[in-house]
PDB file of N, CA, C and O in Angstrom:
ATOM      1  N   UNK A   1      49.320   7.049  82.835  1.00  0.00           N
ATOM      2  CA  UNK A   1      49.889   5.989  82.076  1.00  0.00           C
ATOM      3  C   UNK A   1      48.886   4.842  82.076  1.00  0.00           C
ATOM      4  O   UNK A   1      48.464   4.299  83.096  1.00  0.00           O
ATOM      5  N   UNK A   2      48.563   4.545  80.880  1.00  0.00           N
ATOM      6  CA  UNK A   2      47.729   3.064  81.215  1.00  0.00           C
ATOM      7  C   UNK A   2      49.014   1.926  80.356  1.00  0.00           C
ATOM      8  O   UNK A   2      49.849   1.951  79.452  1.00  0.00           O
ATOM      9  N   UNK A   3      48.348   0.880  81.544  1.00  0.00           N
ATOM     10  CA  UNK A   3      49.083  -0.668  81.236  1.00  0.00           C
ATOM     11  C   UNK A   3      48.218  -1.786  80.909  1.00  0.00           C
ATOM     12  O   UNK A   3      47.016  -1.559  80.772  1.00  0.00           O
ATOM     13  N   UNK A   4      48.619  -2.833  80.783  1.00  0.00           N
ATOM     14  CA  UNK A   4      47.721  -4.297  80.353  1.00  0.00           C
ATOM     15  C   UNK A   4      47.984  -5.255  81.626  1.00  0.00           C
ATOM     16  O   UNK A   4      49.120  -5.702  81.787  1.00  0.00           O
ATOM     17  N   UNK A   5      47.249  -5.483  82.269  1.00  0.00           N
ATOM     18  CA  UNK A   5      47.641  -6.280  83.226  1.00  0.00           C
ATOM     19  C   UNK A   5      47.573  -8.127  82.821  1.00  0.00           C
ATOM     20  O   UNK A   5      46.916  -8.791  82.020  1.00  0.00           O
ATOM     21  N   UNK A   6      48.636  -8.449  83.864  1.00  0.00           N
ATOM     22  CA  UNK A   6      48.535 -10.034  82.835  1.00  0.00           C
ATOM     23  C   UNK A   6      47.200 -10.611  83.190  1.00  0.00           C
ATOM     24  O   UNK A   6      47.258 -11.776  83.584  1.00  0.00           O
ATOM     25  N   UNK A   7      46.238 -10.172  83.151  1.00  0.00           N
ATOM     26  CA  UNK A   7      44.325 -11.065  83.179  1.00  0.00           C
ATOM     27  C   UNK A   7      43.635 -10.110  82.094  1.00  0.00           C
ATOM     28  O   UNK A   7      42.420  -9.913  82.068  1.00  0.00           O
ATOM     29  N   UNK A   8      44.931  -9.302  80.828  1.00  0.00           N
ATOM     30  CA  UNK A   8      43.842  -8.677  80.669  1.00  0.00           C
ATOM     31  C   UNK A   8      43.389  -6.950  80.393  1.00  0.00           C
ATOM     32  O   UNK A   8      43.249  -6.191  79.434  1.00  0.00           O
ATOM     33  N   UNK A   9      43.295  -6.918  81.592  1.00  0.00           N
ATOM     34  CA  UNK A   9      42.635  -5.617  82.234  1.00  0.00           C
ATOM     35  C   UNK A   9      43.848  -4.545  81.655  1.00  0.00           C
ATOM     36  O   UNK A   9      45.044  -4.618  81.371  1.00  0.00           O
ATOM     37  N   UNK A  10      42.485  -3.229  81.667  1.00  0.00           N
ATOM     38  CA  UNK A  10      43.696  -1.982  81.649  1.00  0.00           C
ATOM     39  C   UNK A  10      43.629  -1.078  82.739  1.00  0.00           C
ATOM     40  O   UNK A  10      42.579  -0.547  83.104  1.00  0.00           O
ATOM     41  N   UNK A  11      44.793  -0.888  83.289  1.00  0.00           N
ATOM     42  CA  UNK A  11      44.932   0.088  84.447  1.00  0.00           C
ATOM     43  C   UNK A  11      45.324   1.087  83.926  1.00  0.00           C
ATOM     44  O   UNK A  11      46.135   1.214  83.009  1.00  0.00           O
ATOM     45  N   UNK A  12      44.396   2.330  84.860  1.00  0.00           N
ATOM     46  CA  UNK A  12      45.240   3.739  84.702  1.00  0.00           C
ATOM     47  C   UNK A  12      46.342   4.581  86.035  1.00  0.00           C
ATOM     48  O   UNK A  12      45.947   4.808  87.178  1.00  0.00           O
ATOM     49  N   UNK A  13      47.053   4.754  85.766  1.00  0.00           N
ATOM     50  CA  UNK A  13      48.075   5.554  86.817  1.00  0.00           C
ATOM     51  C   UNK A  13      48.316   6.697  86.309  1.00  0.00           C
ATOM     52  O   UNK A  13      48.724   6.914  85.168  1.00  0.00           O
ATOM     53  N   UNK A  14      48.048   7.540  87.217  1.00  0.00           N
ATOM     54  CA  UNK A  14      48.483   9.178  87.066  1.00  0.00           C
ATOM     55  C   UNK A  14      49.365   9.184  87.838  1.00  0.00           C
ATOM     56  O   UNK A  14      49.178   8.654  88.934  1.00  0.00           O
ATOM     57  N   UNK A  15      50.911   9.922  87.454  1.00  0.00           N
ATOM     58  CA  UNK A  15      51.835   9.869  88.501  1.00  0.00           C
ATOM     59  C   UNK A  15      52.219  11.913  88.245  1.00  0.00           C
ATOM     60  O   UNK A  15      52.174  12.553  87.195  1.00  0.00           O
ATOM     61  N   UNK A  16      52.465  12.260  89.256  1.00  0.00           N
ATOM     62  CA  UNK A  16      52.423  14.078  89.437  1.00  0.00           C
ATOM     63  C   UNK A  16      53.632  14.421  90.051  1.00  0.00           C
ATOM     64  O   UNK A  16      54.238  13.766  90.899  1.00  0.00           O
ATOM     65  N   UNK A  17      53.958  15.573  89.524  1.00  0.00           N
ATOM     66  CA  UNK A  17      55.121  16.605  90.123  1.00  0.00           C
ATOM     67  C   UNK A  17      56.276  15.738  90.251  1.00  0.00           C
ATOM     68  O   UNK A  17      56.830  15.717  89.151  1.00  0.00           O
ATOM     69  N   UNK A  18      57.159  14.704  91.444  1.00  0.00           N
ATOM     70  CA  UNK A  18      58.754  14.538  90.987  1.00  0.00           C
ATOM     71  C   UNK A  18      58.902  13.478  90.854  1.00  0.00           C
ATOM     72  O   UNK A  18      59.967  12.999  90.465  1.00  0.00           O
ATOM     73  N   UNK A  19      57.510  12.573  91.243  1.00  0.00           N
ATOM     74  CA  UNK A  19      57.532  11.115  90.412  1.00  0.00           C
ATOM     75  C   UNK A  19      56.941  11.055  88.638  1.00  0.00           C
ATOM     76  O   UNK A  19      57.002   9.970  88.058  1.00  0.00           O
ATOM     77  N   UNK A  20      56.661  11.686  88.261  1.00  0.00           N
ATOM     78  CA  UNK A  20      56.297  11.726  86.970  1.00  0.00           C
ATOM     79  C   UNK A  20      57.460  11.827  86.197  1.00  0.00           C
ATOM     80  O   UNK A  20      57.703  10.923  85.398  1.00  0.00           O
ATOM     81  N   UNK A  21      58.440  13.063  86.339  1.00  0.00           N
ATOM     82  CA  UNK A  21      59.203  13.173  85.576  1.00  0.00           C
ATOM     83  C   UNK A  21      60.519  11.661  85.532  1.00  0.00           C
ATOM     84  O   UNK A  21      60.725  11.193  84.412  1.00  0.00           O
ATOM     85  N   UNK A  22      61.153  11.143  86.515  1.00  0.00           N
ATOM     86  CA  UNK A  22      61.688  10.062  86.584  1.00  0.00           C
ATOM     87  C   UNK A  22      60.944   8.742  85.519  1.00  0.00           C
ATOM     88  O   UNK A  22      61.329   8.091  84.547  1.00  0.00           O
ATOM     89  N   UNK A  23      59.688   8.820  86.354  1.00  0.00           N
ATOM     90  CA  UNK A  23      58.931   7.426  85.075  1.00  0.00           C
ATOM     91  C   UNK A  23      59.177   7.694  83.800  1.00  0.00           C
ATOM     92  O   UNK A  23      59.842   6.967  83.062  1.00  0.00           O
ATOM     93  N   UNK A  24      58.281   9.493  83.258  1.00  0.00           N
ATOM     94  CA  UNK A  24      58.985   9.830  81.886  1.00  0.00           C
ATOM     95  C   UNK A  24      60.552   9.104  81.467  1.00  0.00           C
ATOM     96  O   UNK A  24      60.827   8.287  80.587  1.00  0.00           O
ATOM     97  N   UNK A  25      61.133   9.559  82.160  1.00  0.00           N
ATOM     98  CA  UNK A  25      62.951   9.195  81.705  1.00  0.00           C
ATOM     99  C   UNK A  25      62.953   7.659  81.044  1.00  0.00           C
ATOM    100  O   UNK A  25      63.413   7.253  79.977  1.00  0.00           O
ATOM    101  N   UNK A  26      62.144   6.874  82.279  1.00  0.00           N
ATOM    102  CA  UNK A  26      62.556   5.284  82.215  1.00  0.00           C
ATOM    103  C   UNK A  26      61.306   4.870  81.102  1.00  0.00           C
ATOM    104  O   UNK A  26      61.495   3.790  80.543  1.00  0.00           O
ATOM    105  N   UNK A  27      60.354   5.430  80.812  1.00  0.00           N
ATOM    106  CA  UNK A  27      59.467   5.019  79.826  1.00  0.00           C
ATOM    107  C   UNK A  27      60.183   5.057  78.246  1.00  0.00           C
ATOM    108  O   UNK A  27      60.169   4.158  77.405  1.00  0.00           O
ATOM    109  N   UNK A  28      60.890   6.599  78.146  1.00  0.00           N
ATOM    110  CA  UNK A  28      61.674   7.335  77.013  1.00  0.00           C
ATOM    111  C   UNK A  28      63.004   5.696  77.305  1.00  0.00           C
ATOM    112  O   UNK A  28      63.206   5.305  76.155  1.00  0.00           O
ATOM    113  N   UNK A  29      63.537   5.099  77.938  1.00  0.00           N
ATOM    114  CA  UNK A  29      64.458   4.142  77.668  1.00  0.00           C
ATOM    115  C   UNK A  29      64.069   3.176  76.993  1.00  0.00           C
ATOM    116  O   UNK A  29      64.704   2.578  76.125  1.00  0.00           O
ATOM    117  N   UNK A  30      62.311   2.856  77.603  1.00  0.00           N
ATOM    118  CA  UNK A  30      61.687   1.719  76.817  1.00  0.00           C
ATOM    119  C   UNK A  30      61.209   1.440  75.612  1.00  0.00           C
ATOM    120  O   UNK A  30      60.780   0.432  75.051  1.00  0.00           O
ATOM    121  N   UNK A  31      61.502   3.383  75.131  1.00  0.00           N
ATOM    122  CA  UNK A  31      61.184   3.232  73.804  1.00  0.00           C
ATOM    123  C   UNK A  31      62.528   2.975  73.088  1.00  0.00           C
ATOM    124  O   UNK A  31      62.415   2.454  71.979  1.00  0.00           O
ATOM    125  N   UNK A  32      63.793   3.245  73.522  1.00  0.00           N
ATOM    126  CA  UNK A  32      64.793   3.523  72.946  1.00  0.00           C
ATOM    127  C   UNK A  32      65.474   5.002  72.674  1.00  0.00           C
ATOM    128  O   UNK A  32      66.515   5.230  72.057  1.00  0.00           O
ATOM    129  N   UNK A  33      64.633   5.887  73.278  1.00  0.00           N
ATOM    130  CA  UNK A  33      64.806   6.995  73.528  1.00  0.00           C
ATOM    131  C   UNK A  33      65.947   7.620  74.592  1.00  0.00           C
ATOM    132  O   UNK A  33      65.725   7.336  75.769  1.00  0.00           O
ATOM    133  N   UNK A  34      67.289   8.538  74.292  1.00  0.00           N
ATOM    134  CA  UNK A  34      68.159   9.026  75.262  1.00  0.00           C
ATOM    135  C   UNK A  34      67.394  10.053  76.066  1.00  0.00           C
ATOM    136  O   UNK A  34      66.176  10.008  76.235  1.00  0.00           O
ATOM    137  N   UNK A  35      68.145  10.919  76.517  1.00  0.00           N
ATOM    138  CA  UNK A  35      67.893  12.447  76.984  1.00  0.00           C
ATOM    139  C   UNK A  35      68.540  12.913  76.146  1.00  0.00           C
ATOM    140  O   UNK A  35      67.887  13.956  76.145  1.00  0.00           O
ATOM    141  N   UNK A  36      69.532  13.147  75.128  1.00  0.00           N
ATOM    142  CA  UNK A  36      70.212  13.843  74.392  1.00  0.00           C
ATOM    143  C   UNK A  36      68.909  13.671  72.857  1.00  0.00           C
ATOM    144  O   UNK A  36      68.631  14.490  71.981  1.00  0.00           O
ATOM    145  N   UNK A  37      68.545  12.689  73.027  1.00  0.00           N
ATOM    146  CA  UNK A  37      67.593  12.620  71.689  1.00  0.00           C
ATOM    147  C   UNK A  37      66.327  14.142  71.654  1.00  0.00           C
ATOM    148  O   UNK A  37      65.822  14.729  70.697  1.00  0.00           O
ATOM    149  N   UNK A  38      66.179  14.354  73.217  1.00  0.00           N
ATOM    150  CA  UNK A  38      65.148  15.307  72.704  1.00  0.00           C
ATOM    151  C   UNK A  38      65.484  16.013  73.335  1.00  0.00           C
ATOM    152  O   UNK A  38      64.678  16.262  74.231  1.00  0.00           O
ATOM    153  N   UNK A  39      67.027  16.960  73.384  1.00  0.00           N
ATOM    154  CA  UNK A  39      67.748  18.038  73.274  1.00  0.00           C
ATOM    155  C   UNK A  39      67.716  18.312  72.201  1.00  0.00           C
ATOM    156  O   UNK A  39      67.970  17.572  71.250  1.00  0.00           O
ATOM    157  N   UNK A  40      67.331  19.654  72.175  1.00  0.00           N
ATOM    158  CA  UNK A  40      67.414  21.011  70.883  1.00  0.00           C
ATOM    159  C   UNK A  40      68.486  21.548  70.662  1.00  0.00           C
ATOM    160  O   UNK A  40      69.288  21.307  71.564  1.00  0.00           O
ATOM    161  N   UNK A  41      68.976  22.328  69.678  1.00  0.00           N
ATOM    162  CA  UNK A  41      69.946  23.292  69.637  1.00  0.00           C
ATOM    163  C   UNK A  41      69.579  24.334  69.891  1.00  0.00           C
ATOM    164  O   UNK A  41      70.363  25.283  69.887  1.00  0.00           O
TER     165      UNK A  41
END
């Protein structure tokens, strides 16, 4: 994931295996994104 830090700067974070998927979730909120939104039939 890269961010903007407030001076600026861009940071990178790699987050792996059972912290990744949680951030996914809360990133998908920040877009406005559910979990039902990217359920298939």
């Amino acid at each position: 994931m890269e961010a903007t830090t407030l001076s600026d700067e861009i940071t990178t974070t790699v987050y792996e295996r059972g912290l990744a998927r949680p951030i996914h979730h809360e990133l998908d909120h920040l877009d406005g994104l559910l979990y039902t939104t990217r359920m298939h039939d």
